[in-house]
N, CA, C and O atoms as a printed pandas DataFrame, in Angstrom:
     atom_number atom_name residue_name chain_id  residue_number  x_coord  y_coord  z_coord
0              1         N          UNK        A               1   92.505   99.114  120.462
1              2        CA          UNK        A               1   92.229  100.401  121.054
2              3         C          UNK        A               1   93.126  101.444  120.379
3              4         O          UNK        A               1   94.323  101.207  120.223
4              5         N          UNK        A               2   92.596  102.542  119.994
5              6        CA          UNK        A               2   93.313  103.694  119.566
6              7         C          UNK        A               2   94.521  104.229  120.526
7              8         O          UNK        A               2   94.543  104.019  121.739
8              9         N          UNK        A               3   95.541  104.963  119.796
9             10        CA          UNK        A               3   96.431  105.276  120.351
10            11         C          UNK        A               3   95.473  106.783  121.177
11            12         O          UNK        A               3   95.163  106.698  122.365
12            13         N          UNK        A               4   95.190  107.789  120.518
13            14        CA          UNK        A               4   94.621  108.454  120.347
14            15         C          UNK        A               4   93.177  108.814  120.895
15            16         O          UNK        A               4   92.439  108.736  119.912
16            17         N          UNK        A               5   92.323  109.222  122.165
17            18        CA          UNK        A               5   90.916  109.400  121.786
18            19         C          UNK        A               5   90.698  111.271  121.895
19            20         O          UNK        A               5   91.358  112.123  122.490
20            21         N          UNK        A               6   89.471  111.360  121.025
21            22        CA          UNK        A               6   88.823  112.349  121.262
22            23         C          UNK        A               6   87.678  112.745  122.072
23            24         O          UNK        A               6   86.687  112.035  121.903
24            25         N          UNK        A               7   87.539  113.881  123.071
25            26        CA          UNK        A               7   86.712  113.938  124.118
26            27         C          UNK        A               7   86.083  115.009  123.104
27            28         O          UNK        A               7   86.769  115.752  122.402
28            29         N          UNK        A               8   84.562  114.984  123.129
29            30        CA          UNK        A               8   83.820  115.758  122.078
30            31         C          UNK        A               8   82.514  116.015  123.114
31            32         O          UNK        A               8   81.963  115.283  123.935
32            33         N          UNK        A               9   82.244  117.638  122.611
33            34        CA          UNK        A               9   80.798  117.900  122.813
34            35         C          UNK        A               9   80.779  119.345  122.020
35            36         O          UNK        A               9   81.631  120.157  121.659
36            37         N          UNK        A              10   79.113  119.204  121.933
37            38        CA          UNK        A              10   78.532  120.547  120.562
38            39         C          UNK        A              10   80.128  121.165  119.840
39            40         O          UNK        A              10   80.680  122.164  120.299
40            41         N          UNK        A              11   80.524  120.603  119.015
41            42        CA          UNK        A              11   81.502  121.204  118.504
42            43         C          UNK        A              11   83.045  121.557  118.849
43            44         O          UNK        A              11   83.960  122.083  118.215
44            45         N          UNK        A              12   82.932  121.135  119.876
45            46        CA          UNK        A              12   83.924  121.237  121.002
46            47         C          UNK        A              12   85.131  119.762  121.112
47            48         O          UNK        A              12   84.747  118.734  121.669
48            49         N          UNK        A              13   86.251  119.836  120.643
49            50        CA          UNK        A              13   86.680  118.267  120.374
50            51         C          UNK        A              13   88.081  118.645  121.369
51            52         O          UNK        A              13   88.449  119.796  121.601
52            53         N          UNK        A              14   88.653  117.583  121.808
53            54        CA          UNK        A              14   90.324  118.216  122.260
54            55         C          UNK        A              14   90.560  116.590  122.160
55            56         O          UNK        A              14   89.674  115.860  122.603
56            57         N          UNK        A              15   91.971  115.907  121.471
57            58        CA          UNK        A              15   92.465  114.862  121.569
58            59         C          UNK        A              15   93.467  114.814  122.771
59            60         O          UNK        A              15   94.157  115.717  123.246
60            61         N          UNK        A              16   93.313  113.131  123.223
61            62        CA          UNK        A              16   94.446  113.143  124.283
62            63         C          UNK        A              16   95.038  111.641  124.017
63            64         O          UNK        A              16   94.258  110.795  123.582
64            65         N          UNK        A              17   96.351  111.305  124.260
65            66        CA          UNK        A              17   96.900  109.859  124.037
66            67         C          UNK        A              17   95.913  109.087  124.782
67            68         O          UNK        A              17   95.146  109.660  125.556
68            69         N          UNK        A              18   95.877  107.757  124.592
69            70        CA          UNK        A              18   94.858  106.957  125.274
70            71         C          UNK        A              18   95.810  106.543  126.705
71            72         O          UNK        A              18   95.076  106.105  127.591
72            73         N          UNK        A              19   97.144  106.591  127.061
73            74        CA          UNK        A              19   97.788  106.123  127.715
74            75         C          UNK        A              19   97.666  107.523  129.047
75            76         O          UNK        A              19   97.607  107.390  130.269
76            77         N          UNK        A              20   97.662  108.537  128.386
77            78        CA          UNK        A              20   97.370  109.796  129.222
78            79         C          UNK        A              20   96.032  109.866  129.691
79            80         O          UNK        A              20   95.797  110.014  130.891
80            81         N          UNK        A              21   94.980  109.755  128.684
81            82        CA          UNK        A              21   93.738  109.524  129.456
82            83         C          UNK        A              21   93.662  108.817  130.718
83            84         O          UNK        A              21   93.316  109.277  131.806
84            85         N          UNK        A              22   94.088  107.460  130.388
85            86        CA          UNK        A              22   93.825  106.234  131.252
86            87         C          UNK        A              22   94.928  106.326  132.778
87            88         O          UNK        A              22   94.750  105.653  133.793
88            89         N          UNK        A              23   95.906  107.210  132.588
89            90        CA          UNK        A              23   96.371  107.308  133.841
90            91         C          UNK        A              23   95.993  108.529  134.705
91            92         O          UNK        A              23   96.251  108.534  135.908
92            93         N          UNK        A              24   95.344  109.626  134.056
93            94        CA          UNK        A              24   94.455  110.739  134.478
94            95         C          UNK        A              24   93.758  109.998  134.891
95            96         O          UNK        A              24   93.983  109.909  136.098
96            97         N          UNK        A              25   92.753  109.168  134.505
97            98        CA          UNK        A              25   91.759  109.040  135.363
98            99         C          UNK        A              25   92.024  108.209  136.483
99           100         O          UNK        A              25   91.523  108.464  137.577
100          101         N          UNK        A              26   92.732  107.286  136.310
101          102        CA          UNK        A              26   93.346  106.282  137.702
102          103         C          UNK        A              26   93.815  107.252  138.983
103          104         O          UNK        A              26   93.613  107.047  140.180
104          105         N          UNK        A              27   94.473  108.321  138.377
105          106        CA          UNK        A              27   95.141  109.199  139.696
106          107         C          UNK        A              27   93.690  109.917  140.101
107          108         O          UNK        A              27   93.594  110.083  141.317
108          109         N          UNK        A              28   92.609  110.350  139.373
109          110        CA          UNK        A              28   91.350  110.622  139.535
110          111         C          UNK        A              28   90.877  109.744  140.709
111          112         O          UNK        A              28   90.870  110.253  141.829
112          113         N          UNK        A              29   90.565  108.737  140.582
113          114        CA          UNK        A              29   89.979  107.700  141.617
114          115         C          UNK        A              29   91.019  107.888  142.941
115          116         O          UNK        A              29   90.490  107.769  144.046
116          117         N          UNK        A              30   92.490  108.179  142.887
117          118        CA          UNK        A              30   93.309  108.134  143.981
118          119         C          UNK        A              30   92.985  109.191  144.787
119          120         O          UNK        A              30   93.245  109.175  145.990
120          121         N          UNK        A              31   92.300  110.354  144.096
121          122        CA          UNK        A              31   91.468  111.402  144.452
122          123         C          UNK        A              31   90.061  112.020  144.568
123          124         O          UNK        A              31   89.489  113.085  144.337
124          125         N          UNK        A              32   89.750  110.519  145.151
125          126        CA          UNK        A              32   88.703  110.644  145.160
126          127         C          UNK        A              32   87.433  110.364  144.103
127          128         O          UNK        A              32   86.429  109.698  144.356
128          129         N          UNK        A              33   87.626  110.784  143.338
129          130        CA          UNK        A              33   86.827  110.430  141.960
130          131         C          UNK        A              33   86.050  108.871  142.170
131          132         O          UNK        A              33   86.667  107.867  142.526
132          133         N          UNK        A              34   84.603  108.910  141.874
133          134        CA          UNK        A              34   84.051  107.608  142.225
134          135         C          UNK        A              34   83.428  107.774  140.889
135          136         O          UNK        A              34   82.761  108.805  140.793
136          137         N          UNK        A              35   83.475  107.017  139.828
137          138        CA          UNK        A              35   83.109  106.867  138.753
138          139         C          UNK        A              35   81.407  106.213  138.973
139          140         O          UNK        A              35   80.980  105.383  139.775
140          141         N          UNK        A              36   80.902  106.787  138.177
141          142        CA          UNK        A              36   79.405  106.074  137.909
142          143         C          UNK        A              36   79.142  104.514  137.054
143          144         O          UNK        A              36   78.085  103.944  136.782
144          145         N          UNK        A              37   80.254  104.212  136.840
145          146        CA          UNK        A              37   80.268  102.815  135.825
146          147         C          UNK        A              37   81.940  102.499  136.378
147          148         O          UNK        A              37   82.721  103.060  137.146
148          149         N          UNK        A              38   81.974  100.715  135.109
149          150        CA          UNK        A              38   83.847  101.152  135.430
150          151         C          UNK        A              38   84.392  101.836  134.934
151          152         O          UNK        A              38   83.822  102.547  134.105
152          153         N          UNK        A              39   85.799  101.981  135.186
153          154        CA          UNK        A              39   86.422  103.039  134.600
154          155         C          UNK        A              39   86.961  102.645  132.885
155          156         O          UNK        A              39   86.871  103.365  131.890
156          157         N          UNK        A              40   87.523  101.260  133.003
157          158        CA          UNK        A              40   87.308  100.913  131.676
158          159         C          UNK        A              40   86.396  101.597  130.190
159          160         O          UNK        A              40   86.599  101.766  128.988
160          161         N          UNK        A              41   85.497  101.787  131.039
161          162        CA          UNK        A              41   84.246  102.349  130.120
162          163         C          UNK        A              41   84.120  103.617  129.621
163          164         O          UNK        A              41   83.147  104.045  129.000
164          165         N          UNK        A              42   85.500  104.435  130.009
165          166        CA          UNK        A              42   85.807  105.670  130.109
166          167         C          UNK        A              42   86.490  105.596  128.961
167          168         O          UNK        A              42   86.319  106.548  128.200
168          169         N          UNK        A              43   87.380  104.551  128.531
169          170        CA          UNK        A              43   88.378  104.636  127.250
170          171         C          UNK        A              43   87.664  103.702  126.275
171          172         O          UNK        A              43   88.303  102.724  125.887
172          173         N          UNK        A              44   86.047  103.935  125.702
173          174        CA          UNK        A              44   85.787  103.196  124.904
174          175         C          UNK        A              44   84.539  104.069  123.940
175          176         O          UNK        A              44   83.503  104.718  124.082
176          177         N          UNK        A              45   85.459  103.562  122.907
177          178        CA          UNK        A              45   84.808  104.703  121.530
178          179         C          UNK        A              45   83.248  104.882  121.658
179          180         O          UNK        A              45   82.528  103.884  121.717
180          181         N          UNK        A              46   82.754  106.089  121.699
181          182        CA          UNK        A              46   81.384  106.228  122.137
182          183         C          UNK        A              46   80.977  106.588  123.463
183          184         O          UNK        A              46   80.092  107.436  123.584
184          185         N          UNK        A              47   81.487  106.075  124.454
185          186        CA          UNK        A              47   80.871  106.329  126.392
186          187         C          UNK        A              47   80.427  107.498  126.564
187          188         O          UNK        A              47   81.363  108.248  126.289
188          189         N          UNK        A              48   79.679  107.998  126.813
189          190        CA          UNK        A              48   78.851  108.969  127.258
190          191         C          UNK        A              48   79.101  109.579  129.061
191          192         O          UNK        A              48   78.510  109.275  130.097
192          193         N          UNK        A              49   80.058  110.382  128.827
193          194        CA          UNK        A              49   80.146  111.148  130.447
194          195         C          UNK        A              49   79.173  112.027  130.854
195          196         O          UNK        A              49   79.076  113.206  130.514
196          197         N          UNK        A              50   78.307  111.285  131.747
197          198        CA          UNK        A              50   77.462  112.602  132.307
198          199         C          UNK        A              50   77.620  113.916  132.518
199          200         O          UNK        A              50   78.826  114.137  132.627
200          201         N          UNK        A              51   76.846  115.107  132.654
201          202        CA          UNK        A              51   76.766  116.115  133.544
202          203         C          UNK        A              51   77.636  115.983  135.041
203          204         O          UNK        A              51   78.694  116.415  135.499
204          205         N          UNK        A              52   76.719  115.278  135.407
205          206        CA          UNK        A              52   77.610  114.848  136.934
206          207         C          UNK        A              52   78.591  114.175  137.057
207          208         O          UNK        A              52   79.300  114.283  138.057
208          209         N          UNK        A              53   78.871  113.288  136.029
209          210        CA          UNK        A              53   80.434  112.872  136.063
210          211         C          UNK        A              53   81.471  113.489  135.549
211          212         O          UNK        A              53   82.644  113.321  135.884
212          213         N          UNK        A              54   81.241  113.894  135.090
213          214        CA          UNK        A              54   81.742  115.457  134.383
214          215         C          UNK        A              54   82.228  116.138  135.725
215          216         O          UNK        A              54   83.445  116.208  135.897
216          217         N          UNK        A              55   81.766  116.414  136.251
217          218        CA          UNK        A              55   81.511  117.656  137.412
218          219         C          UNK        A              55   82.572  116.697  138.619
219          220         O          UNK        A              55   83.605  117.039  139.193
220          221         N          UNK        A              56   82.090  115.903  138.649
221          222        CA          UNK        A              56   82.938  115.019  139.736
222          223         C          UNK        A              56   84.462  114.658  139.435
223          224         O          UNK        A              56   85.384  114.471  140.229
224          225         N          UNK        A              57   84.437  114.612  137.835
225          226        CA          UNK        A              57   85.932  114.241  137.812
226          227         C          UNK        A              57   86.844  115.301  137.544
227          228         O          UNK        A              57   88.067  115.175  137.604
228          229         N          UNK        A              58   86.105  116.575  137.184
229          230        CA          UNK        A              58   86.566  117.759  137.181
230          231         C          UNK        A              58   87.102  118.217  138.766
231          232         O          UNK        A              58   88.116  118.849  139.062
232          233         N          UNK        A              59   86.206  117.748  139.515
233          234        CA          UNK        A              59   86.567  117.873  141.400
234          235         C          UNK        A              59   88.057  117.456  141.577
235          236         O          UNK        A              59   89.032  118.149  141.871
236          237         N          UNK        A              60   87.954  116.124  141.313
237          238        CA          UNK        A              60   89.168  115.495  141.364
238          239         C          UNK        A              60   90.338  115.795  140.749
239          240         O          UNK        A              60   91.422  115.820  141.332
240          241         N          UNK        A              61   90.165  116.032  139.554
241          242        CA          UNK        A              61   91.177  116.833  139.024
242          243         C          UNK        A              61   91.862  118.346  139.619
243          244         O          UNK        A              61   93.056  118.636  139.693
244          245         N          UNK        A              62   90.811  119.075  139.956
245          246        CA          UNK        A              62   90.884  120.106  140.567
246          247         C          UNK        A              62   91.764  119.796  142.329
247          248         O          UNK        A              62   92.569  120.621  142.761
248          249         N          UNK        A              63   91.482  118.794  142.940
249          250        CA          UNK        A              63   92.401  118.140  144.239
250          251         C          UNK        A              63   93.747  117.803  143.640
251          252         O          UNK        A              63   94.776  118.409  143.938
252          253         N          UNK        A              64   93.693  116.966  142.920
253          254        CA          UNK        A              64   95.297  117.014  141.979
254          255         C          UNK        A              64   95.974  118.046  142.362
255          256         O          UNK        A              64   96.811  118.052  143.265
256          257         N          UNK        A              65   95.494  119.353  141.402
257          258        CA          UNK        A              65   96.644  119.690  141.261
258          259         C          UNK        A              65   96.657  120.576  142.874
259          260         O          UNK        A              65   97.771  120.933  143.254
260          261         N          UNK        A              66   95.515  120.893  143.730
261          262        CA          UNK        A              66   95.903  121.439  144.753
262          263         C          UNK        A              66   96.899  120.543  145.853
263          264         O          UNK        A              66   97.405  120.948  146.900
264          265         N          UNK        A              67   96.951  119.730  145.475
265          266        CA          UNK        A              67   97.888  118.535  146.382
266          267         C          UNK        A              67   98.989  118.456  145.925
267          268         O          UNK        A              67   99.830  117.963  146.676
268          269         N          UNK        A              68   99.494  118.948  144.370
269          270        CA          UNK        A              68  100.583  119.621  143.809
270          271         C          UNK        A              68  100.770  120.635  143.993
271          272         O          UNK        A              68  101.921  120.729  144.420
272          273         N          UNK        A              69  100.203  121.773  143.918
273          274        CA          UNK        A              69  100.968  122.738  144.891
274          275         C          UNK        A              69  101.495  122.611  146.013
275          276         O          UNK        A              69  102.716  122.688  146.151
276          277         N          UNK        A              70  100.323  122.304  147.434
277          278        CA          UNK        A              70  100.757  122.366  148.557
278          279         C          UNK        A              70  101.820  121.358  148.988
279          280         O          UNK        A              70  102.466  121.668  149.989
280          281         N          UNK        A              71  102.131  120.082  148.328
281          282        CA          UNK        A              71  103.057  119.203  148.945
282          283         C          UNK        A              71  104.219  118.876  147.358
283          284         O          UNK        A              71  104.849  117.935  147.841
284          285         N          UNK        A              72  104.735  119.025  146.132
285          286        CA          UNK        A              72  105.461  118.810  145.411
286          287         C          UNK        A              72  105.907  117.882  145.768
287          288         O          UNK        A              72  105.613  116.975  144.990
288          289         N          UNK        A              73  106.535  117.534  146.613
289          290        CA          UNK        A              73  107.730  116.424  146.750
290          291         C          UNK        A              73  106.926  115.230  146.817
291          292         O          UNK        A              73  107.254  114.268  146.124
292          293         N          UNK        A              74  105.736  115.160  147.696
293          294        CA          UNK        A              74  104.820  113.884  148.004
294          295         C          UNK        A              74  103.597  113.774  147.022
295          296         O          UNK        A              74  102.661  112.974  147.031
296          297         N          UNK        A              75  103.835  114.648  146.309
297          298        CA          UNK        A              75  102.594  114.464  144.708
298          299         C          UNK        A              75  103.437  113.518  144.516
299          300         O          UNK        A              75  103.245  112.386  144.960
300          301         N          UNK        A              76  104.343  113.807  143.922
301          302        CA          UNK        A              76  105.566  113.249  142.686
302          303         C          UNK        A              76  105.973  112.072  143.436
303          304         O          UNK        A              76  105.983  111.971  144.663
304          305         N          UNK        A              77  106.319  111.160  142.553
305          306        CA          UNK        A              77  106.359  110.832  140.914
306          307         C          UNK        A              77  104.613  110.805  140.320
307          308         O          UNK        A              77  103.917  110.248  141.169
308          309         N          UNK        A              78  104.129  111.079  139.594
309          310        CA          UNK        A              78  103.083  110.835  138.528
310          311         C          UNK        A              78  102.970  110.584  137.443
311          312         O          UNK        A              78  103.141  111.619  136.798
312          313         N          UNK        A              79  102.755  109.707  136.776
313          314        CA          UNK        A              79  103.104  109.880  135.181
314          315         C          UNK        A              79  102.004  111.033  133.981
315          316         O          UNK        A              79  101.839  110.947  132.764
316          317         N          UNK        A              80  101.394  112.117  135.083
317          318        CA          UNK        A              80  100.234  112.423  134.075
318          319         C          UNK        A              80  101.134  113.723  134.210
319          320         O          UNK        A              80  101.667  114.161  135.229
320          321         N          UNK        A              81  101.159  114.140  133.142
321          322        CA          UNK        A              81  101.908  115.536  132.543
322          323         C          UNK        A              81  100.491  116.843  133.029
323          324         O          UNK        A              81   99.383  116.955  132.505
324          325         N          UNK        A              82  101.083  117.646  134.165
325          326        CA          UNK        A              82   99.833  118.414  134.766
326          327         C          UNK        A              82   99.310  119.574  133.646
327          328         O          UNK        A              82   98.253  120.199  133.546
328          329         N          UNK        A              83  100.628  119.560  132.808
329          330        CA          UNK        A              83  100.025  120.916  132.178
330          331         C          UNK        A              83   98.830  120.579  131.273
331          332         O          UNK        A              83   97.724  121.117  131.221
332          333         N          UNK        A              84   99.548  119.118  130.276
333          334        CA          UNK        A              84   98.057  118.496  130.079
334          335         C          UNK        A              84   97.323  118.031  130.553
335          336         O          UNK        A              84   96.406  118.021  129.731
336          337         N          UNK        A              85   96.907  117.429  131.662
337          338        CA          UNK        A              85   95.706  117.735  132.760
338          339         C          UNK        A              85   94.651  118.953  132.851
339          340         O          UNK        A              85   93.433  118.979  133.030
340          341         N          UNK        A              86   95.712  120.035  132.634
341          342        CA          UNK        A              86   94.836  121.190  132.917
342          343         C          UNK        A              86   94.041  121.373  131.815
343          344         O          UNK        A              86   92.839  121.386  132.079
344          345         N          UNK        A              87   94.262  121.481  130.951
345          346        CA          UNK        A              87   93.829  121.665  129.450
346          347         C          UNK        A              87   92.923  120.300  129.339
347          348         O          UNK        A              87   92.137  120.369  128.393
348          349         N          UNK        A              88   92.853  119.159  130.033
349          350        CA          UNK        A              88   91.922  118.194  130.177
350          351         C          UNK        A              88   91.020  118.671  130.818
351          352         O          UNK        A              88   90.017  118.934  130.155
352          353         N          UNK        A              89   90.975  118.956  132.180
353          354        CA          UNK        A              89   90.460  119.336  132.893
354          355         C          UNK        A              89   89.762  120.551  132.614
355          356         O          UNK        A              89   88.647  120.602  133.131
356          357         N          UNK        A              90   90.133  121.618  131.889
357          358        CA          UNK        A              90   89.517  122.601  131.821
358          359         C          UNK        A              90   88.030  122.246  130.591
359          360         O          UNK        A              90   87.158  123.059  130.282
360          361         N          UNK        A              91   88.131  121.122  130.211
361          362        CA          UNK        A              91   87.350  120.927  129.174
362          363         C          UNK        A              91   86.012  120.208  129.665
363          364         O          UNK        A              91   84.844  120.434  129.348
364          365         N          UNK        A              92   86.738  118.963  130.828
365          366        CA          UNK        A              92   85.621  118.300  131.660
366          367         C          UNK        A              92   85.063  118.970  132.103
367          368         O          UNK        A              92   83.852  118.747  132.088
368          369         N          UNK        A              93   85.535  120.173  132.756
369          370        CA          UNK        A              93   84.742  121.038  133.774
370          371         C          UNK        A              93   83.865  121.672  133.018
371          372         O          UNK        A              93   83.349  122.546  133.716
372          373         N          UNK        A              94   83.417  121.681  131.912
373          374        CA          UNK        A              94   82.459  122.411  130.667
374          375         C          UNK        A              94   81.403  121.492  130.928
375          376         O          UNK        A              94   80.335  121.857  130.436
376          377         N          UNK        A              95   81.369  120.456  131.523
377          378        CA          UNK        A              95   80.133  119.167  131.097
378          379         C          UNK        A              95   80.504  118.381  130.480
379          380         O          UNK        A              95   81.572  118.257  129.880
380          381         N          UNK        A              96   78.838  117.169  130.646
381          382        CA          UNK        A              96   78.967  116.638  129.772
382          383         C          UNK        A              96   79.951  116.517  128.365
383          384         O          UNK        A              96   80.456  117.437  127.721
384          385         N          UNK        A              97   80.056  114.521  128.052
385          386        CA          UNK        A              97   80.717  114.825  127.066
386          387         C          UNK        A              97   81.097  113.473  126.682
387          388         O          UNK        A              97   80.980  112.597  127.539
388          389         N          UNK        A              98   81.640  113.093  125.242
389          390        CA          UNK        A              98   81.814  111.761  124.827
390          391         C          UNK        A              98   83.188  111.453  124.408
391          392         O          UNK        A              98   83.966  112.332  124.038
392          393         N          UNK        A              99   83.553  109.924  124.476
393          394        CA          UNK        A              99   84.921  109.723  124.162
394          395         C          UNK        A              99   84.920  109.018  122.901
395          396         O          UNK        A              99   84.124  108.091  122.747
396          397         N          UNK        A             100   85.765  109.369  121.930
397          398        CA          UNK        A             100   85.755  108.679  120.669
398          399         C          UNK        A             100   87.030  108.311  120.302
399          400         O          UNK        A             100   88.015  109.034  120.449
400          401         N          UNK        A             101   87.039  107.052  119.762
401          402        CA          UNK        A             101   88.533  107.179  118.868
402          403         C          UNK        A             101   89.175  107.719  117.792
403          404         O          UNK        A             101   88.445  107.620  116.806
404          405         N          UNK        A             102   89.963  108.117  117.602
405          406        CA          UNK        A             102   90.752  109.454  116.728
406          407         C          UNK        A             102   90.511  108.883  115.513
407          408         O          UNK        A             102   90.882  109.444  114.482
């Protein structure tokens, strides 16, 4: 597995560590996030994220960080760095979209 994947659509690419991906999305599911497949399938060169999964894990992400604001002390500890989250997140929330290795 790549250290590295790229989340890509029409021209649109942003890389993220594969270790950052994969714990974004785990805290995703802690928030709710109900994946349409496993999640495994999320860190594998090629997977195809729906429209609607897209949209759903963008939700979740979006609860994140409001559960970081309102409570800090009981977010924390996390290992997902929020600022890159956001900049994740701001990309899911575009749609659809595919994961590739770097």
């Amino acid at each position: 597995m790549s250290t590295t994947l790229l989340l890509k659509r029409d021209g649109e690419t942003i890389a993220i560590a594969t270790p950052h991906w994969a714990d974004s999305l785990a805290l995703a599911l802690r928030y709710g996030w109900n994946p349409l497949g496993p999640t495994a399938a999320y860190l594998a060169s090629g997977f195809k994220v729906s429209l609607a999964d897209a949209s759903a894990l963008a939700a979740a992400f979006d609860r994140i960080f409001e559960s970081a604001l309102q409570d800090p002390m009981r977010f924390h500890p996390v290992r997902v760095d929020l600022s890159e989250l956001s900049l994740v997140n701001d990309f899911v929330r575009e749609g659809a979209f595919e994961v590739w290795d770097a």
